[in-house]
C-alpha positions in Angstrom: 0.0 0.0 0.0 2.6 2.3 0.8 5.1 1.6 -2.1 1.7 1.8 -4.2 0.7 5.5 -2.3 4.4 6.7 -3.3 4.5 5.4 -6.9 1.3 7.8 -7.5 2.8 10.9 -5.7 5.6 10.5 -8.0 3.6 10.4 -11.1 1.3 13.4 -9.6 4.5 15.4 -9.3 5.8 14.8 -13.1 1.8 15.6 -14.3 2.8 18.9 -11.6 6.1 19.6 -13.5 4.0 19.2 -16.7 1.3 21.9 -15.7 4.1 24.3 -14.3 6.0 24.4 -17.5 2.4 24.9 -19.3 1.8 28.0 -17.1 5.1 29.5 -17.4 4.6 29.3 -21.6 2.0 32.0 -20.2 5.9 34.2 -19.6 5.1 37.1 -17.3 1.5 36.6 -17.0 -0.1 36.3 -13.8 -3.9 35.0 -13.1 -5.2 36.2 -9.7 -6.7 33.1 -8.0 -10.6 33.8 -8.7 -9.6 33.9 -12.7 -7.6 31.1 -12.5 -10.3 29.2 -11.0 -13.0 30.0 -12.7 -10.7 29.2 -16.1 -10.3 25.9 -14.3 -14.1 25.1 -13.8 -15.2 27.0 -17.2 -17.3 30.0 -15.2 -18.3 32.9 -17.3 -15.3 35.2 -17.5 -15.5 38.6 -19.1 -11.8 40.6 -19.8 -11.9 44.0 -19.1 -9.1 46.9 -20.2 -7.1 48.9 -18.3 -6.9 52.0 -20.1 -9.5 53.2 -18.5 -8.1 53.7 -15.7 -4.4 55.0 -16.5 -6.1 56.9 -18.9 -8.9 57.0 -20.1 -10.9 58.9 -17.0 -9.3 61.3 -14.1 -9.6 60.6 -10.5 -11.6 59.6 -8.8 -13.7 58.8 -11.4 -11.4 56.1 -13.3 -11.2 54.0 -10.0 -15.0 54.5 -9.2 -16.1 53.3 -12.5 -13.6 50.5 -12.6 -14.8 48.7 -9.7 -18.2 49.4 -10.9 -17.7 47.8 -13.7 -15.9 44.7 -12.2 -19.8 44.7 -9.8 -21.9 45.0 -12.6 -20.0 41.4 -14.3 -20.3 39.8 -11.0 -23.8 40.9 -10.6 -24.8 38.8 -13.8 -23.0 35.6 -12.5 -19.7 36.0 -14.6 -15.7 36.8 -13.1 -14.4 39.9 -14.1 -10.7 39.6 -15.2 -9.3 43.5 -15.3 -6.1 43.5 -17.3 -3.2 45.4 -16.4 0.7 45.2 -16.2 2.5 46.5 -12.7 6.0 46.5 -12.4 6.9 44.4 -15.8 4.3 41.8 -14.3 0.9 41.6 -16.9 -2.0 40.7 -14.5 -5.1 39.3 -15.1 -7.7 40.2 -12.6 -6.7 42.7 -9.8 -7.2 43.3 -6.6 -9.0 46.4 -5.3 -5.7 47.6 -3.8 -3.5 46.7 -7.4 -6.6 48.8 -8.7 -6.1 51.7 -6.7 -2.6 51.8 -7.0 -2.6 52.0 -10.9 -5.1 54.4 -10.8 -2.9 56.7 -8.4 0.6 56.2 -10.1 1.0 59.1 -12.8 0.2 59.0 -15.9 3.6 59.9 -16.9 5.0 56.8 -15.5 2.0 54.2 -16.9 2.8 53.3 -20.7 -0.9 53.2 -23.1 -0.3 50.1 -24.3 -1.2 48.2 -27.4 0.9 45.3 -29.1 3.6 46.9 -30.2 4.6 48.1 -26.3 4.0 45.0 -24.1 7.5 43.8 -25.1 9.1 47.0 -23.8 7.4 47.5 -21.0 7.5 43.9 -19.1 11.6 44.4 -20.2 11.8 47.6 -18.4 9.4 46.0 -15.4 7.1 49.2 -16.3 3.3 50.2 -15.2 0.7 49.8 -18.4 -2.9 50.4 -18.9 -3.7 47.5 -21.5 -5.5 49.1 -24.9 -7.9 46.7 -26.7 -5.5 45.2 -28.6 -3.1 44.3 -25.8 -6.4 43.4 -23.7 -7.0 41.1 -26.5 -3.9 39.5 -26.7 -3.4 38.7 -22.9 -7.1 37.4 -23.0 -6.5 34.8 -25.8 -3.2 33.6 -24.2 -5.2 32.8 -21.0 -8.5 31.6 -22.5 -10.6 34.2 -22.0 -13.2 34.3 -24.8 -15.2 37.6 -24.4 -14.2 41.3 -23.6 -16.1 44.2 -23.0 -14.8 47.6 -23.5 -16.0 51.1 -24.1 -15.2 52.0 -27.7 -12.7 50.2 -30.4 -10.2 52.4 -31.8 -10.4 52.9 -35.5 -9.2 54.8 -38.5 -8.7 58.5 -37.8 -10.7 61.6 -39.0 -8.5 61.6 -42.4 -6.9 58.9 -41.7 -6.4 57.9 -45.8 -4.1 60.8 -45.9 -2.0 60.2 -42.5 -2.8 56.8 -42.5 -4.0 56.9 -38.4 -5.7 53.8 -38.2 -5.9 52.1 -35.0 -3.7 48.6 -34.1 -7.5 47.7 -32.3 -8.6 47.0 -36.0 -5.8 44.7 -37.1 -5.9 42.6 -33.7 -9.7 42.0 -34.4 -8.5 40.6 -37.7 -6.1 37.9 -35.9 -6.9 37.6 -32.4 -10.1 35.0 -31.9 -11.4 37.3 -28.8 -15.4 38.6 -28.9 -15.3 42.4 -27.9 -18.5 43.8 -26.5 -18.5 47.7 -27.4 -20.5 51.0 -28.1 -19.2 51.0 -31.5 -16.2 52.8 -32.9 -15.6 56.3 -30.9 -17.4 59.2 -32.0 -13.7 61.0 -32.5 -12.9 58.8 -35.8 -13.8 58.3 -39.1 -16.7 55.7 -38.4 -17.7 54.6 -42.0 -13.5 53.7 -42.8 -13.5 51.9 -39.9 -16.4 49.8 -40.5 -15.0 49.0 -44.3 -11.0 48.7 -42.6 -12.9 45.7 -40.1 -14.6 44.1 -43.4 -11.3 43.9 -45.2 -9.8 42.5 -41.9 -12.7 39.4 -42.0 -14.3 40.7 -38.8 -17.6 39.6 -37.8 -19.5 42.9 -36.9 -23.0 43.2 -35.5 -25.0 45.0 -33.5 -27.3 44.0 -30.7 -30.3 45.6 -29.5 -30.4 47.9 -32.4 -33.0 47.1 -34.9 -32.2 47.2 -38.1 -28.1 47.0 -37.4 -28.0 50.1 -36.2 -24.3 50.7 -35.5 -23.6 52.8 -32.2 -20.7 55.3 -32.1 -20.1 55.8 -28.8 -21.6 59.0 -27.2 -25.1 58.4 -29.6 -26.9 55.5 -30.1 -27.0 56.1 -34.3 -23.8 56.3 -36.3 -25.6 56.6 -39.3 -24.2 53.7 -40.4 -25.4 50.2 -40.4 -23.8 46.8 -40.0 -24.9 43.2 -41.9 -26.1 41.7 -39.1 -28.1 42.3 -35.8 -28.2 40.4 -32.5 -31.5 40.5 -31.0 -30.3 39.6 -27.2 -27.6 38.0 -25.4 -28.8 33.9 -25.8 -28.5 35.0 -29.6 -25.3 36.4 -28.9 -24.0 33.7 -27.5 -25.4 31.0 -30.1 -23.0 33.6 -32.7 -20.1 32.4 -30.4 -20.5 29.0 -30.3 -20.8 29.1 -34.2 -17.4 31.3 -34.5 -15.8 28.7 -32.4 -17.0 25.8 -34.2 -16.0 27.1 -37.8 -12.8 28.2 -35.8 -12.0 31.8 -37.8 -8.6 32.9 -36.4 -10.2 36.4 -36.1 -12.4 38.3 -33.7 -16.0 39.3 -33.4 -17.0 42.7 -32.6 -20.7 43.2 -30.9 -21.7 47.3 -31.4 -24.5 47.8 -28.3 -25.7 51.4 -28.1 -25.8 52.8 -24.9 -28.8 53.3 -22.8 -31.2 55.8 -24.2 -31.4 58.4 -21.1 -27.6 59.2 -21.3 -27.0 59.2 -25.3 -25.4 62.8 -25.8 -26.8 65.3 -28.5 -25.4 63.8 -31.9 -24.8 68.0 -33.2 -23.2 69.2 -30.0 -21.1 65.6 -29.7 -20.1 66.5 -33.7 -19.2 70.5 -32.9 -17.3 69.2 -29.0 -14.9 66.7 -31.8 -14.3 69.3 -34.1 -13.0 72.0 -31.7 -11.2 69.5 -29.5 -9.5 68.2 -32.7 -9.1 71.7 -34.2 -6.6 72.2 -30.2 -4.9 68.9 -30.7 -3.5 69.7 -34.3 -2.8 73.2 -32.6 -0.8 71.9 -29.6 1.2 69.0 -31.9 -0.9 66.1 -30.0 -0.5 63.1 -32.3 0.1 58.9 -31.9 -1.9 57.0 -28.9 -1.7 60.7 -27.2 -4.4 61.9 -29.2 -7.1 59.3 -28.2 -7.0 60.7 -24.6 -6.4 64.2 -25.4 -9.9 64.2 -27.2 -12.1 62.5 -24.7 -10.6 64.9 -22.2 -11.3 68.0 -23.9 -14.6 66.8 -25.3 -15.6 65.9 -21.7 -15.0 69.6 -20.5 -16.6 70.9 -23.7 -19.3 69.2 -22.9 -19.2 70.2 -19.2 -19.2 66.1 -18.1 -21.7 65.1 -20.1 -19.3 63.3 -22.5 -18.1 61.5 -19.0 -21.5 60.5 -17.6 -22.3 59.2 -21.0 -18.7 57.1 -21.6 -19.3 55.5 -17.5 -22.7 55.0 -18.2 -21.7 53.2 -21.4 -19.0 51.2 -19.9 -21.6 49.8 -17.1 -24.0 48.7 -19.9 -21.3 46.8 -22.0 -19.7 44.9 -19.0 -23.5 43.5 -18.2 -24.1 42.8 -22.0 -20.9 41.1 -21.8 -21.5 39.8 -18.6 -25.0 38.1 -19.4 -23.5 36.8 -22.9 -20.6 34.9 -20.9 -23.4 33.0 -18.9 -25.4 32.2 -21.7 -22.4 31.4 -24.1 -21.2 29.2 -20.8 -24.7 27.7 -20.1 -24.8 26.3 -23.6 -21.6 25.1 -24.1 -20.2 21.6 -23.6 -23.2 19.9 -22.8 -22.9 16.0 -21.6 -25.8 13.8 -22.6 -29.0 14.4 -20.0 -28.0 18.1 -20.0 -25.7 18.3 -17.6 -22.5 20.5 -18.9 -18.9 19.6 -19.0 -16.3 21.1 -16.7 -12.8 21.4 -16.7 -11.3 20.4 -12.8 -8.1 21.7 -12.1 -5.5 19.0 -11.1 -4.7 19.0 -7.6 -1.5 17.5 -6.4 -1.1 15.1 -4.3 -4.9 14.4 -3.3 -4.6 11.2 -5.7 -7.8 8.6 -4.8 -8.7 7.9 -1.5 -9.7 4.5 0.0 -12.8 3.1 -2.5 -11.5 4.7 -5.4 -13.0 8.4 -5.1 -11.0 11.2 -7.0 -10.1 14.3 -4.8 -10.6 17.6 -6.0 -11.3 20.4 -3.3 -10.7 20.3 -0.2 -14.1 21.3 2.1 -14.3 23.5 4.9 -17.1 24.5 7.0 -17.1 27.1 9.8 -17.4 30.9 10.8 -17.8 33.7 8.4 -17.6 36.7 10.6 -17.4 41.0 10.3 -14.1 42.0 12.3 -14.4 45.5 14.0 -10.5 46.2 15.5 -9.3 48.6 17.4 -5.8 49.2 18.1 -4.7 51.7 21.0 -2.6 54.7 19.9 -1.9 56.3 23.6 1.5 54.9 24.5 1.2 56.7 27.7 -1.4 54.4 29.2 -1.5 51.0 29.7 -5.0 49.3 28.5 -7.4 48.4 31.5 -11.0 47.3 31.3 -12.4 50.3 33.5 -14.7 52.0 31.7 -12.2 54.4 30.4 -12.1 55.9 26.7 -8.7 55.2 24.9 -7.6 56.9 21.5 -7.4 54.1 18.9 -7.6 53.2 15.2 -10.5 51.3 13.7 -10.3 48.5 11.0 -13.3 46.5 9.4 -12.4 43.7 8.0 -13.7 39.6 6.7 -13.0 37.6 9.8 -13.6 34.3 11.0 -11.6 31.1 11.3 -13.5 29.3 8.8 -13.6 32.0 6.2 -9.9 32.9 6.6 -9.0 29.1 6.4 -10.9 28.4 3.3 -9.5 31.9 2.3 -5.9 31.2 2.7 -6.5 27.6 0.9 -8.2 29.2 -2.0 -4.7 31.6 -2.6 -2.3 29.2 -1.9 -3.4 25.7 -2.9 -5.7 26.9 -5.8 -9.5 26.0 -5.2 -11.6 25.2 -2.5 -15.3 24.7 -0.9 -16.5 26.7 1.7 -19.6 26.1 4.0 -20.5 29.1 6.2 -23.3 31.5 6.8 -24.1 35.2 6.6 -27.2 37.5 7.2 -29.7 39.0 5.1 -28.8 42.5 6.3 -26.2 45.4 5.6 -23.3 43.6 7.3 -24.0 40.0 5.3 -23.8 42.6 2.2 -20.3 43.9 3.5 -18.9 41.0 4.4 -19.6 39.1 1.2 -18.1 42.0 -0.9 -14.7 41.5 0.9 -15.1 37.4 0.1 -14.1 36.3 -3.0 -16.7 34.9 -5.2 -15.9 31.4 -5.7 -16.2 30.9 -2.0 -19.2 32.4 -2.0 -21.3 28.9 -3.6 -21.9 27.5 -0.3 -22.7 30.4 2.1 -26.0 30.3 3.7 -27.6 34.0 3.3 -30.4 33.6 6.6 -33.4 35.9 6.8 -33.8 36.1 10.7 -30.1 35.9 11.9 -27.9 39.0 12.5 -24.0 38.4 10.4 -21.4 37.5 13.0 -19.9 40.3 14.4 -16.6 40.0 16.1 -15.2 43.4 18.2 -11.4 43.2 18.7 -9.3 45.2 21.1 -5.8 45.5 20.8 -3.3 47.0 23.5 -0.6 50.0 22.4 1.8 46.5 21.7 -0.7 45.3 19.2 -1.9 41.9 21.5 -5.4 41.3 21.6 -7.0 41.9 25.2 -10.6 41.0 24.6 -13.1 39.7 21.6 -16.8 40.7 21.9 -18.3 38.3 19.2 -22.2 36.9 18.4 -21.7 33.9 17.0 -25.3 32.6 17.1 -25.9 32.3 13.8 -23.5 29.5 12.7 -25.9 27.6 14.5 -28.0 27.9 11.8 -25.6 25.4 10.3 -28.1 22.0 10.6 -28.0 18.6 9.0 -30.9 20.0 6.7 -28.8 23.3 5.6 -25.6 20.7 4.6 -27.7 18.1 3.1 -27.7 20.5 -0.7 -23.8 20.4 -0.3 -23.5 16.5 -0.5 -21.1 16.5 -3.5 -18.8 18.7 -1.3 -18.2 16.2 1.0 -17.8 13.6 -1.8 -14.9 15.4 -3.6 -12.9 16.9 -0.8 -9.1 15.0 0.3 -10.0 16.5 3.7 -12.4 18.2 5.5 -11.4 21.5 7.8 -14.1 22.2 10.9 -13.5 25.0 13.3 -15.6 25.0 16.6 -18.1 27.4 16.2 -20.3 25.3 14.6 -23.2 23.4 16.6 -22.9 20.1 17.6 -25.4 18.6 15.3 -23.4 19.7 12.5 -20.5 18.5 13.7 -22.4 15.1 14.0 -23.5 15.5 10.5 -19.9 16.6 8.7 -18.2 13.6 10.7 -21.0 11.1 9.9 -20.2 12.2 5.8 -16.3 11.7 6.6 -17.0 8.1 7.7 -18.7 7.8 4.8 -16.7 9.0 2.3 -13.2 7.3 4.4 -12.4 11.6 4.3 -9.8 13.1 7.9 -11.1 15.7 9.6 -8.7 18.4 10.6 -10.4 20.7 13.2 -9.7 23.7 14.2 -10.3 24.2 18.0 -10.8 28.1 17.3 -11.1 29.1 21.6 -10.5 27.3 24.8 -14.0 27.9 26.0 -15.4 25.7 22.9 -12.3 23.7 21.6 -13.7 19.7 23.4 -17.4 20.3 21.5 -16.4 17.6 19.1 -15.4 15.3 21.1 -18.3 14.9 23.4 -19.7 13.1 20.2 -19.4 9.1 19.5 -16.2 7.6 19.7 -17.1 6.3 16.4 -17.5 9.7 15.0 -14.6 11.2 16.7 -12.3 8.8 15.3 -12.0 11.0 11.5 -10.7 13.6 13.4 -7.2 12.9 12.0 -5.5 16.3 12.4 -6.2 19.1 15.2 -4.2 23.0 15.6 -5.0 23.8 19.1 -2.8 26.1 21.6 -2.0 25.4 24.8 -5.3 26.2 26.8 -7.0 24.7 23.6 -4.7 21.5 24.1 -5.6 21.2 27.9 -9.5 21.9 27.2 -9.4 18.6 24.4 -7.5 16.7 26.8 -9.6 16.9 29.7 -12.7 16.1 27.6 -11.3 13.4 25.9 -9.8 11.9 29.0 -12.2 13.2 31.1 -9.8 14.1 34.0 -9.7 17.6 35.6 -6.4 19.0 34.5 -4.9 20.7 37.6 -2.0 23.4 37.6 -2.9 27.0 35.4 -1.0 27.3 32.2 0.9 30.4 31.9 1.8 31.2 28.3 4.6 33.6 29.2 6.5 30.7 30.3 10.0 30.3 29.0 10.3 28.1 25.8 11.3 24.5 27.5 8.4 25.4 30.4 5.7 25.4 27.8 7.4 22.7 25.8 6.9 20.3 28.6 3.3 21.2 29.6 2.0 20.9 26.0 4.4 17.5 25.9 2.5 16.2 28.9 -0.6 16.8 27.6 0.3 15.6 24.2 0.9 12.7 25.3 -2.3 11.8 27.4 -4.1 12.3 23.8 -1.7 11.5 20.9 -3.2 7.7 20.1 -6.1 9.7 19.1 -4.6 11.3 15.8 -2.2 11.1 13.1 -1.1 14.7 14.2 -1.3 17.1 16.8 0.3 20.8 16.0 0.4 22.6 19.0 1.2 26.4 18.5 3.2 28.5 21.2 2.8 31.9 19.9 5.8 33.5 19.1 8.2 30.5 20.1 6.8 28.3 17.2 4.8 24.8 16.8 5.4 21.8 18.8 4.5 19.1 16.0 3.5 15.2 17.3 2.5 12.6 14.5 2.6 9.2 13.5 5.9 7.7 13.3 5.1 6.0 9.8 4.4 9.5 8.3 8.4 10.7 8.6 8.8 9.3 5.6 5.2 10.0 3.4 3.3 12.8 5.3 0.4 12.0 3.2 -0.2 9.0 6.1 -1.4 12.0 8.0 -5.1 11.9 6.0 -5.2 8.3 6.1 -8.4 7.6 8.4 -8.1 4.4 10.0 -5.4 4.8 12.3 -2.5 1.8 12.5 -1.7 2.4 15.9 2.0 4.2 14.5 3.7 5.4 18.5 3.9 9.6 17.6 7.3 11.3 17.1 7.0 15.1 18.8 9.4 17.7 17.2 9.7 21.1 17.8 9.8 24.1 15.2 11.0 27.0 16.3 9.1 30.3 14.8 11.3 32.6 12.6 11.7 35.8 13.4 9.4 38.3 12.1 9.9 42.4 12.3 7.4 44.8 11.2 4.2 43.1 12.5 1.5 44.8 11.6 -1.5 42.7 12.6 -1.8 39.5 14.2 -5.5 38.2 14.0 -4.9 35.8 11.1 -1.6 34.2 10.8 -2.4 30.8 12.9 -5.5 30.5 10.2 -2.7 31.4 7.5 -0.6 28.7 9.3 -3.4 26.3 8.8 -3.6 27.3 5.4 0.0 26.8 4.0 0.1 23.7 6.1 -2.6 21.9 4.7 -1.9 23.4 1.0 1.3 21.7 1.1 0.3 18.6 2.6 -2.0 18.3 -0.3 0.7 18.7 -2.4 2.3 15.9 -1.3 5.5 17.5 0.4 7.2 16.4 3.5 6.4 17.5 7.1 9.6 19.9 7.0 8.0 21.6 4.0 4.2 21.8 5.0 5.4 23.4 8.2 7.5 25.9 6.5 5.1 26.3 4.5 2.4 27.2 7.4 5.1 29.7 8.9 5.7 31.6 5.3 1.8 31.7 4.9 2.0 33.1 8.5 4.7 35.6 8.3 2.7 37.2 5.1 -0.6 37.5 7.2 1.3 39.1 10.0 2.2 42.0 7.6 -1.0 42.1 5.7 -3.4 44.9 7.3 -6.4 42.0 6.9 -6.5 38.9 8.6 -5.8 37.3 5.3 -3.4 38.5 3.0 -4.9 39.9 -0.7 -2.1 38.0 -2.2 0.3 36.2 -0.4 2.4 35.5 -3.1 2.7 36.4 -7.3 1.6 32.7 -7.7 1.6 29.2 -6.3 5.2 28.6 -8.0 6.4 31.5 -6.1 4.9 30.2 -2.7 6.7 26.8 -3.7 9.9 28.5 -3.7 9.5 30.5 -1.2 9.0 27.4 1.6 11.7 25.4 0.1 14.0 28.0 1.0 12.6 28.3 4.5 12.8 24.5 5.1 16.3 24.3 4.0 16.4 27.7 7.2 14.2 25.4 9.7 15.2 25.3 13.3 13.3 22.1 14.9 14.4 19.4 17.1 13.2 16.0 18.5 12.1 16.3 22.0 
């Protein structure tokens, strides 16, 4: 069994060479998590442009509109996938922060780009707002199918003499990408533009415009028309799957005119071009500076009409776009009975588990909670629970061991399920916008319950003194409310509970891991709740394979598993071999009960027991069915970290990069590193969980096999 179990991690690491060597052919591109997912599981993904934002709007207005946009995609049930390149680095899908920060950076140090650029500017590791060209480029490299923009470039206002004609119209001729636009922009010379794509074999339509109506930008009527007309999105979408099946090496372009109450005056639009291109020629404005120039000045022309009417455009695209991706998705790859197709990503190291199942995601279930934090700025005082007023800072932030577990997994090990619940109320709303959406499919949204709120006070040296949390609605969490996620629990290589779940639950999740032969690793989240499981069955108890408690944790499990009153108080601010012998002692009164026990100790590190058998093939650690291995109990000690800036999530980061790597099928040394370089990221990340921890999961690879080549642990 063994020599069989090590024969397949082998061949799951070459088919893991394999896949790295087909991402890096991707060169500097990056996906964020949520795009890479839902690329993995063939979700509705719609590529949006960066120009816009280095560009194409001023502040505050380009970052407003931007994230808008990204919430009207989501809003339809499709990933938005912003494109952008940061430091030489092209991204696809951003963060709010990598958002902000492009917007903010000046202009004068952000490169327009289009094809021609994008090799200059990953050399020189430069900023770049991605033109619809170079949007169109990056999306085809990825996979991305569909793109919604405002306006196509085109051929300039006498362009036949200065031959100005836009690189948009050429990559539509080459690029297999659908872009979903308000036509050409009012600035150009629409009727060359529309015979330049014709020449170039592009499929152009309109939709929503009877009669083919072609848009140009600020009005809904160009005054041109177009072969073809779309009637809605499902039609839309029935165009794709016929442009992929006859598989034309060139692009589609989809005109939709923008909503009636915000199209501009067609005369004043015409006389606003005409003077702003009558200052350009004046001022010596020419290239990809031009393009800019003229919205600008049109826009103060026009006193902000011209600006309502080009956001107001951009919304309405991205939900065209947005419902066209769903249908397009919802009607591809259909299996026989109706059921469609989907791509699973391959996940190291889970391989089959007893009966033959195949592992995909791992499963967690637990707390999904608001964090309110405040952090005392008077240095003079020392914090006391008097009544007293103290000056501090206030953060909001997602929270919750569950959520920041199933978090943490998502960014480092690359896809997850996530079982939690939320409120139907303003503070459900906020919390869900912080979480990102794919782990968002199993949250419970509850009518009558208030959202978790969790207040956190920090002391002047940043340790928490006191939590103030309602918690009462994870005990919504029933047998019933799991039953709908039954395939969860038959896919997942392990199972991650925290305690703030009710009891029935627990029964329920443990009764699925004996079915499915799945370990538990639980999460013992406070001393005051940390034995709740084990009050249960014996029977059930047993598929708790893995626990993380600390040391009042570890002396709250060991009393109720033993049932023995545990005398002597445990002092955390012991020395280092004080607190390694008390959570040894009480180790050992428990250890037959698990394939491992990591025991944290704050700052000093993790004191690490586990089955013998597993020093050579961690992966013993998820077997189920103990073999009655005696445990080997090591020490790590904790790097050194300076800077801290908060410490609220790094044991749930620690969890995180632990069981990520353990998946992976890597060695005790490296999952532990691994949980400590997860850690070290949380503790300077201003949210319990880190936006990203690291570039991507190659990065994050390299990063704990360094630190387990640096670890300081020893056998006690």
């Amino acid at each position: 069994m063994l020599f069989r179990r090590r024969c397949l991690f082998t061949a799951l690491r070459l088919a893991r060479r394999n896949l790295t060597t087909d991402r890096k052919n991707h060169g500097h591109i990056v996906l964020h998590p949520e795009v890479q997912q839902a690329l993995h599981e063939r979700q509705p993904l719609v590529a949006l442009e960066s120009t816009i934002i280095t560009h194409g709007m001023p502040m505050p207005e380009n970052v407003t509109t931007a994230l808008a946009v990204e919430e009207v995609v989501r809003s339809q049930g499709a990933i938005p996938a912003t494109i952008a390149i940061m430091d030489g680095i092209i991204k696809v899908g951003l963060t709010k922060e990598e958002l902000c920060l492009l917007a903010q950076t000046p202009r004068e140090r952000v490169i327009k780009c289009s094809r021609r650029d994008l090799p200059f500017v990953v050399s020189r590791k430069m900023g770049g707002g991605t033109t619809v060209a170079a949007t169109m480029i990056i999306a085809h490299q990825v996979g991305i199918e569909l793109f919604a923009t405002g306006g196509i470039g085109g051929v300039h206002r006498e362009g036949h003499v200065s031959l100005d004609i836009s690189a948009d119209l050429t990559e539509l001729g080459r690029t297999p990408v659908a872009v979903v636009c308000s036509g050409v922009k009012s600035i150009l010379d629409i009727p060359r533009t529309l015979e330049y794509l014709e020449t170039q074999g592009v499929c152009v339509t309109s939709l929503g415009s009877p009669g083919g109506v072609f848009p140009d930008f600020y009005t809904r009527d160009s005054g041109c028309k177009v072969p073809y007309d779309l009637a809605d999105p499902q039609e839309a979408a029935a165009l794709l799957r016929s442009w992929k099946e006859v598989n034309l090496q060139s692009g589609v372009l989809i005109g939709v005119p923008l909503p009636e109450e915000f199209a501009a005056d067609k005369d004043k639009i015409e006389e606003a071009i005409k003077e702003a291109t009558a200052d350009a020629k004046a001022k010596g404005i020419s290239g990809k500076e031009v393009t800019p120039f003229l919205l600008s000045a049109i826009s103060e022309i026009t006193k902000g009409s011209s600006l309502k009417a080009n956001i107001a455009l951009i919304k309405n695209n991205a939900k065209v776009a947005a419902e066209i991706a769903v249908a397009y998705r919802n009607g591809c790859g259909k299996a026989p009975g109706g059921r469609a197709n989907s791509t699973k990503p391959l996940v190291v190291g889970a391989g089959k588990a007893p009966g033959g199942k195949e592992n995909t995601k791992p499963l967690v279930v637990g707390a999904s909670i608001l964090d309110l934090s405040f952090k005392v700025q008077d240095q003079n005082r020392d914090m006391t629970l008097d009544g007293s007023t103290y000056s501090a800072i206030a953060k909001q932030a997602a929270g919750g061991v569950g959520r920041n577990i199933a978090e943490g997994i998502y960014k480092l090990h690359g896809d997850v399920n996530f079982i939690s619940a939320v409120g139907n109320d303003h503070m459900g709303e906020c919390l869900l916008k912080m979480m990102p959406q794919a782990l968002q499919r199993g949250i419970l949204v509850q009518d009558n319950q208030a959202t978790s709120l969790c207040s956190l006070m920090f002391d002047k040296f940043g340790d928490c003194k006191i939590i103030l949390g309602n918690m009462e609605i994870h005990q919504t969490i029933t047998p019933e409310t799991l039953q709908p996620y039954h395939e969860f629990f038959c896919d997942a290589p392990i199972i991650v509970m925290d305690s703030n779940i009710s009891e029935q639950a627990m029964t329920s999740i443990l009764q699925q891991a004996e079915e499915h032969k799945t370990p538990v690793f639980f999460e013992p989240t406070d001393m005051s709740i940390a034995g709740k499981p084990f009050k249960l069955a014996p029977e059930l108890t047993k598929n708790i394979r893995l626990i993380k408690p600390n040391i009042h944790e570890l002396k709250t499990i060991a009393e109720v598993i033993t049932g023995e009153t545990i005398k002597g108080k445990l002092d955390s601010k012991l020395s280092r071999e004080q607190l390694l012998q008390q959570a040894k002692s009480l180790i050992k009164m428990i250890d037959r009960h698990f394939n491992c026990i990591i025991a944290t100790l704050g700052n000093h590190g993790v004191l690490l027991s586990y089955r013998q058998d597993a020093n050579s093939d961690a992966h013993l650690l998820l077997d189920v069915e103990s073999s009655g291995s005696p445990h080997c109990t090591r020490f790590y000690a904790a790097p050194k970290v300076k800077n801290i800036v908060n410490v609220s999530g790094a044991g749930d980061s620690f969890c995180a990069g632990f069981i990520s790597t353990l998946l992976h099928g890597r060695d005790l040394d490296h999952c532990v590193a691994a949980g400590f370089v997860a850690a070290e990221r949380a503790l300077h990340s201003e949210s319990a969980v880190p936006s990203n921890y690291f570039p991507d999961l190659e990065a994050f690879e390299s990063r704990y096999t360094q630190a387990a080549e640096n670890l300081k642990q020893y056998s006690i």
